[in-house]
C-alpha positions as CSV (number, residue, x, y, z in Angstrom):
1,X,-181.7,37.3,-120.9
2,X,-179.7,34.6,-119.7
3,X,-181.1,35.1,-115.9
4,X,-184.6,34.0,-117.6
5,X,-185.8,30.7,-116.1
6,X,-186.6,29.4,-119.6
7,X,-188.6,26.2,-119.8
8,X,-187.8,25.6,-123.5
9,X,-186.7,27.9,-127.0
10,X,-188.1,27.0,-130.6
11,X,-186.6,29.1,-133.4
12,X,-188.7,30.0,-136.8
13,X,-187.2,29.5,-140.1
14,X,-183.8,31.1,-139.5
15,X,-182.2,30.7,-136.6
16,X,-180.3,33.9,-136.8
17,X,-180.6,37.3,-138.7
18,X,-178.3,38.8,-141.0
19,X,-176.1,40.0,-137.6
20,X,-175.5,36.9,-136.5
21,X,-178.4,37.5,-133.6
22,X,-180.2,34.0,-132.4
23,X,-183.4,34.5,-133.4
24,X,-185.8,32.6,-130.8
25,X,-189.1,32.5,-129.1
26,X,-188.9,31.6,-125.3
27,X,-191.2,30.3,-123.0
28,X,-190.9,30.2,-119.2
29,X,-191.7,27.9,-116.9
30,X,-195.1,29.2,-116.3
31,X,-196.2,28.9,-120.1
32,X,-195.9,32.5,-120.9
33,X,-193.8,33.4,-124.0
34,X,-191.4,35.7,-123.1
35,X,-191.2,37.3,-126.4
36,X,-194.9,38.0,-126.5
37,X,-194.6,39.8,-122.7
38,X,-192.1,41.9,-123.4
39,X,-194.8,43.2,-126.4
40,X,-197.8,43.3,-123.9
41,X,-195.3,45.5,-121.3
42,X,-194.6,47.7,-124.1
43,X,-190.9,46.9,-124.2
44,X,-190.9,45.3,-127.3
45,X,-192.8,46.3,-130.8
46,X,-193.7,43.9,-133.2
47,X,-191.5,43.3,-136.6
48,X,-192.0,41.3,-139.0
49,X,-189.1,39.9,-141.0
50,X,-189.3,37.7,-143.5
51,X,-189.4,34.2,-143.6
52,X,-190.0,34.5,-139.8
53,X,-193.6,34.8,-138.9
54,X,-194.9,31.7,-137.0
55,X,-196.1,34.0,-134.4
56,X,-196.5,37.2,-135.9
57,X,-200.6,37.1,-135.5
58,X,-199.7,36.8,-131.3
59,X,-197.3,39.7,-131.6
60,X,-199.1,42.1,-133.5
61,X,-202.2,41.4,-130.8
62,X,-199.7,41.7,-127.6
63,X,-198.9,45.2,-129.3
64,X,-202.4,46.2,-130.1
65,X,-203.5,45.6,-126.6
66,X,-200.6,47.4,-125.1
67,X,-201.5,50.4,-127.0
68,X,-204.6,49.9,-125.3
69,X,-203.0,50.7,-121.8
């Protein structure tokens, strides 16, 4: 993920999970959340933990409409 041209990261209520993992959403320099594509491609599934849903409404759309494909 580091090769990712990011245009700018905002993090949720945590910052990081139990593992120590950053916890982030990513946008790139186009406007497109990265997070949200990899859903849509089908290379991601939505999960929701708890506290961190800011965008779990986009997620659980990118997924439905993947299943579509």
């Amino acid at each position: 993920m580091n090769n990712v041209p990011s245009r700018f990261t905002a993090y949720d209520k945590e910052k990081t999970d139990r593992y120590g993992r950053t916890l982030a959403y990513v946008w790139l320099k186009n406007g497109d959340m990265f997070n949200e594509s990899l859903v849509k491609k089908g290379l991601a599934r939505e999960k929701y933990f708890s506290p961190n849903g800011k965008y779990r409404d986009t997620f659980v759309n990118a997924q439905d409409e993947a299943k579509k494909r």
